[in-house]
VEXLO-931826 format. One record per residue (C-alpha): residue in one letter; x, y, z. Coordinates in steps of 0.05 Angstrom, whole numbers, padded with zeros to 5 digits, always signed. Layout:
# residues N
aXYZ;...
# end
This chain:
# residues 268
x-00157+00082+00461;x-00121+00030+00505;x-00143-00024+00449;x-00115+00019+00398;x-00044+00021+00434;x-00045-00049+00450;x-00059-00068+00380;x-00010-00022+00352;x+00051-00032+00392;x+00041-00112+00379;x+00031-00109+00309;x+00074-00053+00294;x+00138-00094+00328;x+00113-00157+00292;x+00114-00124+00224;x+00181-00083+00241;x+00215-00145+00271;x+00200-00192+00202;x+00224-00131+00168;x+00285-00128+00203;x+00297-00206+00188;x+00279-00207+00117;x+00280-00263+00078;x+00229-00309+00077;x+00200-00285+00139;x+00181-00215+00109;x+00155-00238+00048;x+00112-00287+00083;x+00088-00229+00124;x+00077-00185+00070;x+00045-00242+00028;x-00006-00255+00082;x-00027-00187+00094;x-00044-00179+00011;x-00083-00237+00012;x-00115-00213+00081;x-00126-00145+00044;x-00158-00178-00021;x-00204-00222+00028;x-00228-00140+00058;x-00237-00115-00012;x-00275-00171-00034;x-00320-00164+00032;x-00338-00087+00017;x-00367-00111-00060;x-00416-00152-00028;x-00397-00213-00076;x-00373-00287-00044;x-00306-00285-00012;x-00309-00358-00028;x-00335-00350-00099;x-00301-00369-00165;x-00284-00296-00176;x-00256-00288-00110;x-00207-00342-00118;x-00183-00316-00179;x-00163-00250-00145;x-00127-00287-00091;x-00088-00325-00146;x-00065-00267-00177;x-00053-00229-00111;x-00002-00291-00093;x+00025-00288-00170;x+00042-00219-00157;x+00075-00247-00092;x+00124-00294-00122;x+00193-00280-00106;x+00217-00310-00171;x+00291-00289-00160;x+00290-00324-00092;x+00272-00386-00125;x+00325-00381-00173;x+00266-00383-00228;x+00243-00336-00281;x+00176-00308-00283;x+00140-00351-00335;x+00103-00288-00357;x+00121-00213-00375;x+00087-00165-00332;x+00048-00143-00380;x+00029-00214-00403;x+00013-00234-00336;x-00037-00163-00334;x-00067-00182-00393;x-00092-00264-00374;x-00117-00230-00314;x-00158-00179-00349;x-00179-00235-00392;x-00198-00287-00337;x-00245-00226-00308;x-00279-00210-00376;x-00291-00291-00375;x-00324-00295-00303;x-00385-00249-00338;x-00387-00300-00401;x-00387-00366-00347;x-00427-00330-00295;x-00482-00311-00341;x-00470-00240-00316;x-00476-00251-00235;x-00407-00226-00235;x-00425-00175-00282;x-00375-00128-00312;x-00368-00079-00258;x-00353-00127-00211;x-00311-00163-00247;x-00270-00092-00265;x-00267-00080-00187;x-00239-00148-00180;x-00186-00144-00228;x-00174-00062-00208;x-00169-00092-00134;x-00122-00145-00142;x-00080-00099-00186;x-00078-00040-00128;x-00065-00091-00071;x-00017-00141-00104;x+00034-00099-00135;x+00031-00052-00080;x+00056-00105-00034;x+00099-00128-00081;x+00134-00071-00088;x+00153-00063-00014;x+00176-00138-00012;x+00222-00112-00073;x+00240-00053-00029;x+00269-00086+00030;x+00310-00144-00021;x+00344-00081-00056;x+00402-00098-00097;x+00451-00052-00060;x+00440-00091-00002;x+00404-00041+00034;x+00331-00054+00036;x+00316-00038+00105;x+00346+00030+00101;x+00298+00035+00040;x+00239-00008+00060;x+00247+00046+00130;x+00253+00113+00092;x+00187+00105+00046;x+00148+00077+00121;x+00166+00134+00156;x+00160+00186+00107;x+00096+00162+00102;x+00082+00156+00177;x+00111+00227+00187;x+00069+00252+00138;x-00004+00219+00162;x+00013+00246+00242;x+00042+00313+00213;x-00030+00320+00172;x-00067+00296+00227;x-00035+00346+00279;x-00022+00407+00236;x-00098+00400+00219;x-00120+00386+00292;x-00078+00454+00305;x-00088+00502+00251;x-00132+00471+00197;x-00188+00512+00162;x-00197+00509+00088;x-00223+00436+00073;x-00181+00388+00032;x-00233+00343-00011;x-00298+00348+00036;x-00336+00312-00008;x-00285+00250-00012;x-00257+00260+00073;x-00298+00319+00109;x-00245+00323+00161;x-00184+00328+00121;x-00150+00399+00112;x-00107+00438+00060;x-00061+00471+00125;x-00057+00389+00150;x-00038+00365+00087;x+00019+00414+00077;x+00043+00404+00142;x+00041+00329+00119;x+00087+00342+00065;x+00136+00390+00107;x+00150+00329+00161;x+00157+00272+00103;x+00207+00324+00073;x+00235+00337+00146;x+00246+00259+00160;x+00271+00240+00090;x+00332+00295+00094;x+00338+00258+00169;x+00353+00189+00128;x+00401+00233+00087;x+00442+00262+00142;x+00454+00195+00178;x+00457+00160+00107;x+00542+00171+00105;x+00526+00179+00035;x+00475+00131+00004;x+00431+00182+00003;x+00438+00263-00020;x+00385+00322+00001;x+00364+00328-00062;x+00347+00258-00068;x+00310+00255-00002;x+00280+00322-00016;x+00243+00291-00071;x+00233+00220-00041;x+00190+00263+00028;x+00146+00301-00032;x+00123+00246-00071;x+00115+00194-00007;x+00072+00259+00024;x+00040+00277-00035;x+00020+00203-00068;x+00007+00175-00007;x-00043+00226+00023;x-00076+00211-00045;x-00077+00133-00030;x-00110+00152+00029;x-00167+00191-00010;x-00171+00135-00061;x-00188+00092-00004;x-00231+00143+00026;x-00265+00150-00050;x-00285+00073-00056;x-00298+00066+00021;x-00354+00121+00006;x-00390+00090-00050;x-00387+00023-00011;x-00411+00064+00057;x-00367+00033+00092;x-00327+00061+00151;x-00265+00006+00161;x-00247-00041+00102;x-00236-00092+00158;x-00238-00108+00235;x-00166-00151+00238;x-00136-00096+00283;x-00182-00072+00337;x-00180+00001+00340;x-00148+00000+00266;x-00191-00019+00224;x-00166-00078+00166;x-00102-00087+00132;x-00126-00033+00075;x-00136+00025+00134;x-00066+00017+00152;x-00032+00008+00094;x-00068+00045+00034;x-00016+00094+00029;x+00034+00044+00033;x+00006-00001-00032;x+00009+00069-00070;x+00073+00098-00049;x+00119+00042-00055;x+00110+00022-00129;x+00106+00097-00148;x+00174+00110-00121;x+00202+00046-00157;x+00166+00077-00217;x+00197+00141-00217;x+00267+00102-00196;x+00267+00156-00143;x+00318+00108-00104;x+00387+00116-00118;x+00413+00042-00137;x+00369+00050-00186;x+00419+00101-00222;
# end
């Protein structure tokens, strides 16, 4: 337990303090910890993290990465163009390989550095918000999704009964994961009080749902794939935490949904 603290105070103040300086410093931070969480997923396949495959995931994690507006440059792809060579350069491995990266792999590869690169992406676009007020955003979606882990975990320590998904995460609970929901709700309509108008209730009110609701279900993906792998921890970086994808799976799903849905308001 006194591991766990240690680690968590140090690296939660590290990641909060880059945060708070944005720039270069964040995305640095935020580009180290994809790459950090490709290297994990790579681990739990079994395959080379030093293999030809490998290295094309980390490419297109730090492709993802590029702040192209910082550098004044356009991207020389479209999103979608960029998705498809990817796709492409997976289906290849199996063809140059003669099928040791086999399909399967290769689709986890290419599913993986999807997940983990736009996820973190997505909160480096966050906190460089147009409106100038990224770390209001980047802070919201963190702790809506911190309120609503501890308010699952809690509520289900204290009142849980009917399982949530045994087969997926035996210990998770329908009574935890609405109480999840309640606190994200509770903390977003927080933001909006002290927001002096940036943000409305019924903007908040939807912004605590979906960060509850998508990111308990980032935490089941990971739970999902974990399983099939039989793996407990995708990683041992942070003693008493696990890897970069224990602490942050909800994080890689919740921030690009919310973009998706432009459930922030300089987005309208």
């Amino acid at each position: 337990m006194k591991q766990r603290l240690i680690t968590g105070v140090v690296a939660g103040a590290l990641f909060l303090g880059l945060c708070l300086l944005g720039g270069w410093w964040f995305q640095l931070l935020l580009t180290a910890m994809a790459l950090i969480g490709y290297y994990e997923f790579v681990k739990m396949t079994g395959l080379s993290t030093k293999s030809g495959s490998a290295a094309l995931g980390y490419a297109a994690v730090l492709g993802f990465m590029i702040p192209w507006e910082k550098l004044d440059m356009s991207a020389p792809l479209t999103w979608i163009q960029g998705v498809w060579l990817l796709m492409f350069l997976f289906l290849c491995i199996t063809v140059f390989s003669k099928n040791k990266t086999d399909i399967r792999l290769a689709a986890m590869l290419f599913i993986g550095a999807l997940y983990i690169g736009t996820g973190f992406s997505y909160m480096a676009v966050s906190r460089s918000a147009p409106d100038g007020h990224g770390v209001f955003w980047t802070f919201l979606l963190l702790c809506c999704i911190w309120g609503s882990d501890a308010g699952a975990y809690f509520v289900g320590k204290a009142i849980g009964r009917n399982k949530l998904w045994p087969a997926i995460s035996p210990n998770k609970t329908v009574e935890g994961a609405a109480g999840g929901v309640i606190i994200s709700i509770v903390i977003a309509m927080f933001f909006a009080a002290l927001s002096s108008g940036l943000l409305n209730y019924g903007q908040s009110l939807m912004i605590g749902l979906v960060s509850a609701v998508v990111g308990q279900l980032g935490d089941l993906v990971q739970s999902a794939y974990k399983r099939v792998y039989g793996i407990k921890d995708s990683g041992s970086l942070l003693p008493g935490h696990g890897g970069i994808l224990d602490r942050c799976d909800s994080w890689i799903i919740v921030f690009p949904f919310i973009h998706i849905l432009t459930l922030l308001p300089y987005y309208h």
